[in-house]
GUVEX-413133 format. One line per 4 residues: number of its first residue (from 1); their letters; for each residue x, y, z of C-alpha. Coordinates in nm, 2 decimals, padded with zeros to 4 digits, m for minus. Each point is the difference from the previous one (the first is absolute). Example, Ala and Ser with C-alpha at 12.3 -4.5 7.8 and 13.67 -1.06 7.14 Angstrom:
2
1	as	01.23,m00.45,00.78  00.14,00.34,m00.07 $
//
This chain:
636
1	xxxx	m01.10,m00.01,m00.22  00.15,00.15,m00.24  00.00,m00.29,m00.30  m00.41,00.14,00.03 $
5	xxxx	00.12,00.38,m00.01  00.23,m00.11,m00.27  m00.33,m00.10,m00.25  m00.06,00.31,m00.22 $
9	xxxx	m00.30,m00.19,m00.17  m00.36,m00.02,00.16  m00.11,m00.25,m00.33  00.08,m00.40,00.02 $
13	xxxx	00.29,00.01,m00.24  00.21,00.20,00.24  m00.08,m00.22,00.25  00.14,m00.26,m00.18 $
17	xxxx	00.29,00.17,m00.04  00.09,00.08,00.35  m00.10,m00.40,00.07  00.27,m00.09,m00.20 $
21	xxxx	00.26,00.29,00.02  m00.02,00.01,00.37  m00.03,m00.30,00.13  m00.34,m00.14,00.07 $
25	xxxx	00.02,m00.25,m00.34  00.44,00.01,00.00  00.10,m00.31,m00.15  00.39,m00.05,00.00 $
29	xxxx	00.15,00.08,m00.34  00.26,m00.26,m00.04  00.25,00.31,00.08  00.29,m00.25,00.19 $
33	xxxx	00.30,m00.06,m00.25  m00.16,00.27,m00.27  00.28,00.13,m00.18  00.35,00.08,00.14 $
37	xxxx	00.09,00.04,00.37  00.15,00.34,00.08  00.34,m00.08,00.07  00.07,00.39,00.06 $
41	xxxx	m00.20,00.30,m00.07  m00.20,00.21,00.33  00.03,m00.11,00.28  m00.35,00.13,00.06 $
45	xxxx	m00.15,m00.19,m00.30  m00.19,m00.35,00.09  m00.13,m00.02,m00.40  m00.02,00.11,m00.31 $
49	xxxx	m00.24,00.03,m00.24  00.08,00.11,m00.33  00.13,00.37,00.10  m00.23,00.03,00.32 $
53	xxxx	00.18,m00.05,00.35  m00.18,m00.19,00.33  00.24,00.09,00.27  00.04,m00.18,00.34 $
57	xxxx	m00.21,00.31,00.15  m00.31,m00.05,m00.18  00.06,m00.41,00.03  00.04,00.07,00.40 $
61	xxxx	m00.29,00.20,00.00  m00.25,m00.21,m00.22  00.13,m00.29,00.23  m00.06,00.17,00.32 $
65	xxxx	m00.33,00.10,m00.13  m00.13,m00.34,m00.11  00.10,m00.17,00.34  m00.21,00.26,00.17 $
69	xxxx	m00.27,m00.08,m00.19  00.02,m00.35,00.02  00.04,00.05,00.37  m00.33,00.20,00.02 $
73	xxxx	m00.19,m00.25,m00.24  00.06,m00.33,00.19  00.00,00.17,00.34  00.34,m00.16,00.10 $
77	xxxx	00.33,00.11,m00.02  00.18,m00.13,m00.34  00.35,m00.01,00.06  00.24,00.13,m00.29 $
81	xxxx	00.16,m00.38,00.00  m00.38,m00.14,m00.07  m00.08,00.23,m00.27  00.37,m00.12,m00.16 $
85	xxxx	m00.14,m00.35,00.05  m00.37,00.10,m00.15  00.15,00.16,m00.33  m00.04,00.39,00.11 $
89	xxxx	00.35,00.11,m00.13  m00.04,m00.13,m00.35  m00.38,00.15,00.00  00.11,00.34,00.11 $
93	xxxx	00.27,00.00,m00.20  m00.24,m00.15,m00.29  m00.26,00.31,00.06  00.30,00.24,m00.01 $
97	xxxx	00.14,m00.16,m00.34  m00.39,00.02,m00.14  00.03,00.36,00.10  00.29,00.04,m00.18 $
101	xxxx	m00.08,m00.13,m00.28  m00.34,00.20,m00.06  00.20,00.32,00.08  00.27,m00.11,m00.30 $
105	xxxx	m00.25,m00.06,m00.24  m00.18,00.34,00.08  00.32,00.23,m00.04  00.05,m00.19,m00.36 $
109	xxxx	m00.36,00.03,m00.13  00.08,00.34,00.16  m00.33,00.02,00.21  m00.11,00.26,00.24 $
113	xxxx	m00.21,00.16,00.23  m00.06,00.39,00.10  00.07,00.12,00.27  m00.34,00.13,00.03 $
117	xxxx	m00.16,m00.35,m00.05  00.20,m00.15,00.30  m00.07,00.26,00.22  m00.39,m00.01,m00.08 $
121	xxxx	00.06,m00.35,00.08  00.15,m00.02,00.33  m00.27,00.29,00.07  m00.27,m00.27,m00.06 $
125	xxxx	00.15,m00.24,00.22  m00.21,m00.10,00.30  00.31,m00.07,00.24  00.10,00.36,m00.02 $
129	xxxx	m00.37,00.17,00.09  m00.12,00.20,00.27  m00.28,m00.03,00.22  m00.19,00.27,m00.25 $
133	xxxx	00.05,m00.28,m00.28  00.28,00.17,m00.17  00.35,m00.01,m00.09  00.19,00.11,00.38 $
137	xxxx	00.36,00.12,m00.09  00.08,m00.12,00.39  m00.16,m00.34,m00.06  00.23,m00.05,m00.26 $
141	xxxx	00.29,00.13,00.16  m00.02,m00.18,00.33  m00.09,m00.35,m00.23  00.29,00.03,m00.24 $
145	xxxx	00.23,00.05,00.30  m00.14,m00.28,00.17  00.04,m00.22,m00.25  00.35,00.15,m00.05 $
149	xxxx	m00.03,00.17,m00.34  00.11,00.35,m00.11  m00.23,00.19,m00.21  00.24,m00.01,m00.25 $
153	xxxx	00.02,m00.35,00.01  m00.35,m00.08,00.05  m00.09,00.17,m00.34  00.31,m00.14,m00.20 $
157	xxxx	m00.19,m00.30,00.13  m00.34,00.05,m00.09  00.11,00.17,m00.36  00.17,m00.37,m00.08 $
161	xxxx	m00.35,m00.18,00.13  m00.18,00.23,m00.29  00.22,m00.08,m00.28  00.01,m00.41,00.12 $
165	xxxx	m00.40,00.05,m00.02  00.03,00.12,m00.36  00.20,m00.27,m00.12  m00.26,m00.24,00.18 $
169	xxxx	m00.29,00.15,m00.10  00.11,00.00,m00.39  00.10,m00.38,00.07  m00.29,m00.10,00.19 $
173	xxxx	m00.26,00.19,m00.03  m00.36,m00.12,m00.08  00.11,m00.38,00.08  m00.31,m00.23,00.05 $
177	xxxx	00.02,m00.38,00.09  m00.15,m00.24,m00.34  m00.31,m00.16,m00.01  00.22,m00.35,00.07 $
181	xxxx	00.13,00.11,00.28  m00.31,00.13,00.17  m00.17,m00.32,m00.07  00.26,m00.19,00.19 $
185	xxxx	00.01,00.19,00.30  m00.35,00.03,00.02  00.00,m00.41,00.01  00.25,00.02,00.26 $
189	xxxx	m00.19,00.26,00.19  m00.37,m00.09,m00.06  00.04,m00.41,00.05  m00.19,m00.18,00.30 $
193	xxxx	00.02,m00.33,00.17  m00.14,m00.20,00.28  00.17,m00.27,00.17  m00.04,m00.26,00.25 $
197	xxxx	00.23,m00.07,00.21  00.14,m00.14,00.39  00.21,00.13,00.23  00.30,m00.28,00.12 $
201	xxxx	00.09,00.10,00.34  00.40,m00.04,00.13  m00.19,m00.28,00.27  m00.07,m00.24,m00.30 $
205	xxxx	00.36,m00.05,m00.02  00.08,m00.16,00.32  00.29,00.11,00.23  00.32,00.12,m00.14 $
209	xxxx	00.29,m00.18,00.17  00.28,00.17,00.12  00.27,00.12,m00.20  00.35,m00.20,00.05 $
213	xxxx	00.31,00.23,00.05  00.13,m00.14,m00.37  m00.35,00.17,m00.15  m00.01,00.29,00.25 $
217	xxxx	00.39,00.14,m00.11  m00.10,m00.14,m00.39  m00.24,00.25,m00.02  00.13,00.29,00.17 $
221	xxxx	00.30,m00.04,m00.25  m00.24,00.01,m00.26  m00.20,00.27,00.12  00.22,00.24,00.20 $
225	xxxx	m00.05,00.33,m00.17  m00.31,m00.05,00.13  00.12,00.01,00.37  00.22,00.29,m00.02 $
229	xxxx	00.02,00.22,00.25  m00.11,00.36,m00.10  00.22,00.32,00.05  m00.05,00.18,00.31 $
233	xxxx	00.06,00.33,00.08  00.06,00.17,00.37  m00.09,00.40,00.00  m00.05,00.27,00.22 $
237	xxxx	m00.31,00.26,m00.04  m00.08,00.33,00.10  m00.40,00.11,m00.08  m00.06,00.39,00.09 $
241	xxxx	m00.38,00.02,m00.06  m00.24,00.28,00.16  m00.12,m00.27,00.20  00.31,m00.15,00.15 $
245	xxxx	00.18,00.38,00.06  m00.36,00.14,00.14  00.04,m00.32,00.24  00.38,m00.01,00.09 $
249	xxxx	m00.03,00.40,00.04  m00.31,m00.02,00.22  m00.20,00.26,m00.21  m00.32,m00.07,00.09 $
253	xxxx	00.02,00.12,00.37  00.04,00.35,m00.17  m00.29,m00.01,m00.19  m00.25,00.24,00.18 $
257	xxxx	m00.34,m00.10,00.07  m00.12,00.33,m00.16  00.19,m00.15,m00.30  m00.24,m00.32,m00.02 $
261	xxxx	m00.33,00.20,00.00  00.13,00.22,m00.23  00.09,m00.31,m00.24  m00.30,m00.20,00.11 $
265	xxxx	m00.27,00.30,m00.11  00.16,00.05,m00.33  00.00,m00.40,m00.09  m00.29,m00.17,00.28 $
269	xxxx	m00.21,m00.02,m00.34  00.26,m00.14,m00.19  00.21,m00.20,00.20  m00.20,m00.10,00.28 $
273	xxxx	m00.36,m00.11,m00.12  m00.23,00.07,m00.28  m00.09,00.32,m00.10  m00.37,00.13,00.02 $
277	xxxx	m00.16,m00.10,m00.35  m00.29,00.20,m00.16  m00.27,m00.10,m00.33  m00.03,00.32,m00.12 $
281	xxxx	m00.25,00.14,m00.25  00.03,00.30,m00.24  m00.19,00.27,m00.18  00.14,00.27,m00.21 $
285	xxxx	m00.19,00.32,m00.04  00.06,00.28,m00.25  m00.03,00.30,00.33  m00.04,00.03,00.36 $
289	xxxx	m00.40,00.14,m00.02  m00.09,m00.36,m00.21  00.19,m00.23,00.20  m00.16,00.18,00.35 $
293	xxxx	m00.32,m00.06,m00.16  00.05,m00.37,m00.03  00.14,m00.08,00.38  m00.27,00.21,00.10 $
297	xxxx	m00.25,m00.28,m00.22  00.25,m00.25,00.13  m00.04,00.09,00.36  m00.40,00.02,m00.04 $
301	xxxx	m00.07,m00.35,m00.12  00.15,m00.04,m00.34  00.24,m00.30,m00.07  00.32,00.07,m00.09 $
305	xxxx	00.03,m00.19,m00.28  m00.33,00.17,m00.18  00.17,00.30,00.05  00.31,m00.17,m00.22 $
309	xxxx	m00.24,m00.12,m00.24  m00.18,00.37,m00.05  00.36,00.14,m00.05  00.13,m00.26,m00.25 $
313	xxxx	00.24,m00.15,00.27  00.03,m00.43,m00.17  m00.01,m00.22,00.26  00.42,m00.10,m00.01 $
317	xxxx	00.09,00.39,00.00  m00.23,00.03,00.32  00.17,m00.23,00.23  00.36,00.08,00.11 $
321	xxxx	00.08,m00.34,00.17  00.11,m00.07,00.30  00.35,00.19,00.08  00.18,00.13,00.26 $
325	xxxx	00.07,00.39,00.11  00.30,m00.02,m00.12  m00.11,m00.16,m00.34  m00.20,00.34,m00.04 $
329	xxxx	00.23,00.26,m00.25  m00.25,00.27,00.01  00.06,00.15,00.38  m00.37,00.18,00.05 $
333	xxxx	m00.15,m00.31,m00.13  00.22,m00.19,00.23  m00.12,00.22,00.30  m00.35,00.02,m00.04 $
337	xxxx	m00.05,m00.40,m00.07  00.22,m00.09,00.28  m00.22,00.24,00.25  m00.31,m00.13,m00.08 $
341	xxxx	m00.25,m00.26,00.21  m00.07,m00.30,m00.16  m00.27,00.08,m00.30  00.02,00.35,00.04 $
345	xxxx	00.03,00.21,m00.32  00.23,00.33,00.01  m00.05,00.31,m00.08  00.09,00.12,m00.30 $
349	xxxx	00.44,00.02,m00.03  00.21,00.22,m00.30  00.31,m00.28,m00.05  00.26,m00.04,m00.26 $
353	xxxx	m00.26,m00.05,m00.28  m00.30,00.16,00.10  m00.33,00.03,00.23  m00.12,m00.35,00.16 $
357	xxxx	m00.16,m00.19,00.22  00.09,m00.26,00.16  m00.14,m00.33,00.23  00.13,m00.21,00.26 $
361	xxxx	m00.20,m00.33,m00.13  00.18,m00.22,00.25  00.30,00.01,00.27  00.25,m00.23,00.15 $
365	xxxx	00.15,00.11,00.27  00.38,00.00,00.06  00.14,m00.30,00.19  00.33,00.14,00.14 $
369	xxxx	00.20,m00.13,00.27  00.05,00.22,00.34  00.33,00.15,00.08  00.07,m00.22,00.26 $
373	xxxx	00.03,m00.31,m00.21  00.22,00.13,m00.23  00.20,00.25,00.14  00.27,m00.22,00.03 $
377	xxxx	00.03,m00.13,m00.34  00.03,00.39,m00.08  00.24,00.10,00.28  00.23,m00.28,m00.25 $
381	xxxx	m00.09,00.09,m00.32  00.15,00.41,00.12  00.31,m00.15,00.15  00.05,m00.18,m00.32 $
385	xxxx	m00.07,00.30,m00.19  00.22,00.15,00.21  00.28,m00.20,m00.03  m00.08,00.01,m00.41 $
389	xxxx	00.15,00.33,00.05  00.30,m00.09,00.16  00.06,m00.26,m00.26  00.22,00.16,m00.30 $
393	xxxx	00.20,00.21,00.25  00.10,m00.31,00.16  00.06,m00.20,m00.30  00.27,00.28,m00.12 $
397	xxxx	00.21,m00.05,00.34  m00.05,m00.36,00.02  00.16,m00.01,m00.42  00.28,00.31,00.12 $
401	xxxx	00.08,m00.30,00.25  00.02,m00.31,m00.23  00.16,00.21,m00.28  00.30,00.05,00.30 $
405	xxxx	00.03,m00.39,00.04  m00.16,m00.01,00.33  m00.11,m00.34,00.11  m00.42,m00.05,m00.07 $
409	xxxx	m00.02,m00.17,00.37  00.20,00.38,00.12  m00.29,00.19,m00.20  m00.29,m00.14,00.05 $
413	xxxx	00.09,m00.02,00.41  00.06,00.40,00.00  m00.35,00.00,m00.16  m00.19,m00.18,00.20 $
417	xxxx	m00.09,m00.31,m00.24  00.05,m00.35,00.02  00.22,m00.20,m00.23  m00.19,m00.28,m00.09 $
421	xxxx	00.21,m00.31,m00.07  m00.13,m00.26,m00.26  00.17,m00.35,00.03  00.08,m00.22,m00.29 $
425	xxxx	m00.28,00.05,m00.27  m00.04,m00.10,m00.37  m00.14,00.18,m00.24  m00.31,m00.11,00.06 $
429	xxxx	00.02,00.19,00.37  00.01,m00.36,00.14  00.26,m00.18,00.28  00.17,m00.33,00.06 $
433	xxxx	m00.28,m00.11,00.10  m00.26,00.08,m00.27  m00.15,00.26,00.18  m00.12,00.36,m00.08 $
437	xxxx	00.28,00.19,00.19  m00.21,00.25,00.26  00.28,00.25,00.04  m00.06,00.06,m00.35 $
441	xxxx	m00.33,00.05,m00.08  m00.01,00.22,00.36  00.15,00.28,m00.26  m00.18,00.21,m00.20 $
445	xxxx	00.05,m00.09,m00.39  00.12,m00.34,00.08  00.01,m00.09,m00.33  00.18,00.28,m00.20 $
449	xxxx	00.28,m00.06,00.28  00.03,m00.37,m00.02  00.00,00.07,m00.37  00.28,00.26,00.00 $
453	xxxx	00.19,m00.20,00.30  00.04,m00.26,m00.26  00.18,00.22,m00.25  00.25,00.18,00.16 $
457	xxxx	00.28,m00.14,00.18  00.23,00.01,00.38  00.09,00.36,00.04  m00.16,00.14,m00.26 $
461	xxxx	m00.19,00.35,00.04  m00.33,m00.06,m00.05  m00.27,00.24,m00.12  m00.31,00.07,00.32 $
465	xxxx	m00.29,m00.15,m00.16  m00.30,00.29,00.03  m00.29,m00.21,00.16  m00.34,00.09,00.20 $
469	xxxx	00.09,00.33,00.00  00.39,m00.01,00.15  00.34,m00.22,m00.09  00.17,m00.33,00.10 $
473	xxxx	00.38,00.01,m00.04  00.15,m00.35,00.00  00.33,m00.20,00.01  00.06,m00.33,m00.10 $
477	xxxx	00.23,m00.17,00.22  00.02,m00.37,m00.11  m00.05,m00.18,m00.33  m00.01,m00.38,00.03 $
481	xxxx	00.02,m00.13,m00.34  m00.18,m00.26,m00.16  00.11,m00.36,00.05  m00.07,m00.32,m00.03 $
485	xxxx	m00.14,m00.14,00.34  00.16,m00.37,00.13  m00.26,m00.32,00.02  00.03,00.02,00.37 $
489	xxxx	m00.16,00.35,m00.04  m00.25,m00.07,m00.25  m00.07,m00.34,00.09  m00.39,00.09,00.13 $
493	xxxx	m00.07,00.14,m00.33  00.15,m00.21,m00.20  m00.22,m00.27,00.18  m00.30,00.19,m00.02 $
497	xxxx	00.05,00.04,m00.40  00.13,m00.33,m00.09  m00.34,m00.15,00.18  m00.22,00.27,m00.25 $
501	xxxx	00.22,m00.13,m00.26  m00.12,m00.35,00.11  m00.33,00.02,00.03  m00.05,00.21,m00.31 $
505	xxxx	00.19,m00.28,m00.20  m00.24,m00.25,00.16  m00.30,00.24,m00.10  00.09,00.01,m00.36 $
509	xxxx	00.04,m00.38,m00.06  m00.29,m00.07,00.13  m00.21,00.29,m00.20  00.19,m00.16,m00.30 $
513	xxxx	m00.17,m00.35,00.10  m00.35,00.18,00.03  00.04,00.18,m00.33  00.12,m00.26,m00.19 $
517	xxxx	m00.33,m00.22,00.12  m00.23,00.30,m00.09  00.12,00.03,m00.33  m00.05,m00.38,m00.07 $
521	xxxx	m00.32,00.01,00.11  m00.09,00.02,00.36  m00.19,00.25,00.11  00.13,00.25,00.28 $
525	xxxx	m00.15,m00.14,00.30  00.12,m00.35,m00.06  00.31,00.06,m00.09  00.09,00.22,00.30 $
529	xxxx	m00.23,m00.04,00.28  m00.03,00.31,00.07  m00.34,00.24,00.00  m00.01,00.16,m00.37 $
533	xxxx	m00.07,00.32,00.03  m00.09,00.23,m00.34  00.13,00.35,m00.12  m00.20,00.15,m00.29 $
537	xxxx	00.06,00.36,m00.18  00.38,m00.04,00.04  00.20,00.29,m00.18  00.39,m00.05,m00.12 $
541	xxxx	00.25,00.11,00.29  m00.30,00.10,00.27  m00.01,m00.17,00.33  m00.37,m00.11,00.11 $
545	xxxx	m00.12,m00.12,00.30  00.22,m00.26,00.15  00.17,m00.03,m00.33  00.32,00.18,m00.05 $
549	xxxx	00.15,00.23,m00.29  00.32,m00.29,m00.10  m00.33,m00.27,00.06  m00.23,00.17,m00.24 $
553	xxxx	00.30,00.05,m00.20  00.07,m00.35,m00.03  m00.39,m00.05,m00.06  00.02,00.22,m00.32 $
557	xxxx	00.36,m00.18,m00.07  m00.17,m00.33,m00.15  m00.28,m00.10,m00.25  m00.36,m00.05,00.14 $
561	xxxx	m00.06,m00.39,00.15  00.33,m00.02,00.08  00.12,00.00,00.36  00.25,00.15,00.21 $
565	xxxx	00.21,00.16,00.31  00.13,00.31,00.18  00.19,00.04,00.29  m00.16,00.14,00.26 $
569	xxxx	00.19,00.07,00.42  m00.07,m00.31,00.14  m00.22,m00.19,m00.24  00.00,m00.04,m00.39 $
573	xxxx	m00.32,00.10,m00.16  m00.11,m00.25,m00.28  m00.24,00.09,m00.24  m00.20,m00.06,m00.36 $
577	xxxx	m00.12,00.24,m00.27  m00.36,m00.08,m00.02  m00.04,00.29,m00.26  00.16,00.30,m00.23 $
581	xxxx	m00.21,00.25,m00.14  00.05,00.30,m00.23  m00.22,00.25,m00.07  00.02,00.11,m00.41 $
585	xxxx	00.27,00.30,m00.08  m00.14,00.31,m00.04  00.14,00.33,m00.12  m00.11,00.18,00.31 $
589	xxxx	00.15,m00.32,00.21  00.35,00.17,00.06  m00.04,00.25,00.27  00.18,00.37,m00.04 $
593	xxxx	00.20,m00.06,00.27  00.10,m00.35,m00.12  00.05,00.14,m00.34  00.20,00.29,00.18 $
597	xxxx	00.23,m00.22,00.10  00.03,m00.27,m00.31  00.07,00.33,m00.19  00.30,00.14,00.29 $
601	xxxx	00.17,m00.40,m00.05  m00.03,00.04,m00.37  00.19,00.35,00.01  00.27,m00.10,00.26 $
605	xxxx	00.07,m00.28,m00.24  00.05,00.24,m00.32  00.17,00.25,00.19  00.24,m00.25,00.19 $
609	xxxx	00.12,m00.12,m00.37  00.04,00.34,m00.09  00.22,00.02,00.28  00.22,m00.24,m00.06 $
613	xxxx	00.07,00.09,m00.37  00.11,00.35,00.11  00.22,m00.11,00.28  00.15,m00.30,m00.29 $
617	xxxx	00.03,00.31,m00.25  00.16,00.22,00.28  00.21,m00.24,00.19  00.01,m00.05,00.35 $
621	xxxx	00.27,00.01,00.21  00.04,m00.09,00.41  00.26,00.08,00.19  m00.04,m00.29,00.31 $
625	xxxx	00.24,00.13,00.24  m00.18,00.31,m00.02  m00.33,m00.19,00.03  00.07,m00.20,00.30 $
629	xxxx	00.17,00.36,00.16  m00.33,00.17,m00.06  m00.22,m00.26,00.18  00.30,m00.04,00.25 $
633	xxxx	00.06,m00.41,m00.08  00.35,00.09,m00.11  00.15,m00.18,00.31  m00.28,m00.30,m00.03 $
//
């Protein structure tokens, strides 16, 4: 959240910067084995960068940060040993380095910012606005602390994003893509093709024999990471949420039944049916005597809309629409329209901005469910709000508890609440078996616990995660490591994928015998026996009806005539370019959005080169042992 708080410029240049200083375009700068290794120095420091310091805090925090992130964006829990094994450490550490860098090169060209300008800027910034569309000094408060900033650090911060944008902006600024370069992407982009082509179904293989135990145990050897057993984590949960306290503390047998028809009156509209619509219809009138006048012609025989016409009313001013009485601002207005019969006019009413009158063209009655049906669904809804109360009060004993080493199981039985016990799941909130575990996703915010579950460890004091309105607290109890699993364990799977292995082999050589038939000469049909079917309008990377994204891939993949294949589960679709069009470049061809982002790639390449000549000009120094203490592989 706040990488997007972080961007001081609304234009597309300081976009561009904050896609490459803060992550979304980070590209590792070749930063392992850069200069000497700090054989003394801080203890604190992780690197150096000409004269600027990146300490282990702002490494552990930038790490933390982008494992949460990661977390959110695949929707799974990414362990900190997977994000080693993806590349995370060097890119964080990378994006820090950048940062670095830019912040060198700005104290030596001696750049700044005033005060004044970064202030207007955070002012500007959406994530710190009210409800009234302005800058709310609590909003920004309560988000900085959330996001566990300081103000003071939070503007350091945003001060060093400015100058990095100036140095950018001088760098980069005004970059377009050249004419070459537009041409070739619009042939990329604007290319069709049609194809013929057959599906070969797994059956036209014959039966696969069974494996021996020789091939069985060859190709688990050869494929065991495959087969490895995930790690699995045992844990203990607590959820306080309105609902689960207003049920364990019985609060809806003290909700009065004077209580519910007070609560169903004020929300029956609301909450319980559709309101009572009205098409209303409008004239102003500069005093009371005129606009009498007119109801009284009104209420005689005249139409309305003459009236309107006579007094200059246009047609689209006349008509109020159809709205609701609470839709109405204006309460007289709201009043008289809402008491009159169906086509009745009122009498003349003095609201907010003047003398009118007004008509009831049409009305829709409300459809609102009786009392009876719902009253208990409301008799639950005031225990939980009830219990809502009760929440934060109980929250502060339950912490005065844990903070006193008391047992969770010892807590959460003086409370009332259940501790939940979820057995032996991956990160993926799976069991032994392969199932979803039900214990778990019987929790409220299932997924921010399996996610934080998997980064803590036995013992540790975890944090209550604030979901659905309460907390979970939770202990991990067990952490069964990955491992390799034995053939006698994996031996069903390793059946199952040496037989898709198999067939797929099988597949392929006999595509290969089709192609090579069609490109000498043999038409489709003949060469397959298959029905041909056809695919026209075919565009680069874009499934199409039965035809997959890798299979039109593959289509686009070789000249036209020519023939080929594409793996498809269970069959292996073979096809032949019949055709490949392209429609003649134009300037107008490249699309502003395309052109957006030709223009971004073009920038991130300048300002990645930049990069690396400051950090070569700077130096760059790592401290590993620091490194692997900050993202805690120092015992790994």
């Amino acid at each position: 959240m706040l990488q997007g708080m972080r961007n001081a410029s609304k234009g597309l240049l300081g976009k561009v910067v904050l896609f490459v200083l803060f992550g979304l375009l980070i590209v590792s700068f070749a930063i392992w084995g850069i200069g000497d290794m700090l054989r003394g120095g801080s203890r604190n420091t992780v690197a150096m960068v000409g004269k600027t310091e990146i300490t282990m805090e702002q490494l552990r925090a930038a790490w933390q940060n982008e494992l949460q992130r990661l977390s959110q964006q695949y929707r799974t829990v990414i362990t900190p040993a997977q994000a080693r094994e993806m590349g995370l450490d060097a890119i964080v550490l990378g994006r820090l380095v950048t940062e670095a860098a830019m912040d060198q090169e700005a104290r030596d060209m001696k750049l700044g910012v005033t005060d004044a300008f970064v202030v207007e800027t955070i002012a500007a910034d959406p994530n710190f606005r009210g409800v009234n569309g302005q800058f709310d000094r609590a909003r920004f408060t309560e988000v900085l602390r959330n996001n566990g900033f300081s103000e003071a650090a939070f503007l350091a911060e945003q001060r060093n994003t400015l100058l990095r944008r100036q140095i950018s902006e001088g760098l980069a600024g005004g970059v377009t893509t050249p004419t070459a370069m537009n041409q070739a992407v619009y042939r990329v982009n604007a290319e069709r093709r049609a194809a013929s082509w057959v599906a070969l179904p797994a059956a036209a293989i014959g039966e696969i024999a069974a494996p021996s135990d020789e091939a069985v145990k060859s190709f688990f050897e050869s494929r065991k990471a495959s087969f490895r057993a995930p790690e699995f984590r045992t844990f203990n949960a607590v959820a306080l949420t309105p609902a689960a306290l207003a049920k364990a503390k019985n609060l809806a047998a003290a909700v009065t039944d004077a209580e519910i028809r007070a609560h169903y009156e004020k929300t029956k509209e609301t909450a319980w049916g559709t309101p009572e619509r009205r098409r209303l219809q409008q004239i102003s009138f500069p005093d009371e005597a005129t606009a009498k006048a007119a109801v009284e012609s009104i209420r005689a025989g005249k139409p309305f809309e003459t009236v309107a016409k006579e007094r200059g009313v246009a047609e689209k001013d006349l008509d109020l629409g159809e709205v609701t009485r609470a839709q109405m601002v204006d309460p007289a207005v709201r009043d008289a329209a809402f008491a009159l019969a169906p086509g009745a006019v009122s009498d003349p009413v003095k609201g907010n901005f003047g003398v009118v009158v007004v008509r009831a063209a049409s009305v829709t009655p409300a459809a609102i469910k009786p009392l009876a049906e719902v009253a208990d669904a409301i008799r639950t809804e005031l225990a939980v709000a009830k219990a809502r109360e009760e929440i934060t009060a109980l929250h502060d004993r339950i912490e005065d508890q844990r903070i006193n080493a008391r047992p969770l199981a010892e807590i959460a039985r003086d409370a009332g609440l259940t501790v939940v016990k979820v057995e032996g799941v991956d990160n993926q909130g799976k069991d032994r078996r392969g199932a979803q575990s039900t214990a778990l996703l019987a929790l409220p915010g299932a997924q921010e616990l399996l996610r934080d579950a998997f980064n803590t460890d036995v013992g540790a004091d975890n944090e209550a995660l604030n979901v659905d309105g309460g907390y979970v607290w939770f202990e991990v109890t067990n952490v069964e490591a990955a491992r390799d699993r034995t053939l006698a364990e994996a031996r069903a799977d390793v059946e199952k994928l040496w037989r898709e292995d198999q067939v797929n082999a099988k597949l392929m050589a006999r595509a290969d015998e089709i192609v090579k038939k069609v490109d000498g000469g043999a038409t489709l049909a003949a060469a397959s026996g298959l029905a041909v079917k056809t695919a026209s309008d075919l565009r680069r990377g874009q499934a199409t009806g039965e035809l997959d994204a890798d299979a039109v891939r593959q289509i686009f993949a070789i000249p036209a005539g020519k023939a080929g294949s594409a793996s498809k589960p269970g069959q292996r679709i073979i096809f032949q370019v019949t055709s490949a069009t392209m429609p003649p470049y134009t300037a107008s061809a490249i699309s502003p959005q395309l052109a957006e982002q030709m223009n971004l790639a073009l920038t991130d390449d300048l300002l990645t080169s930049y990069v690396r000549i400051l950090q070569n000009r700077f130096g760059v120094s790592i401290n590993q042992q620091n490194l692997r203490n900050a993202i805690g592989s120092a015992q790994q």
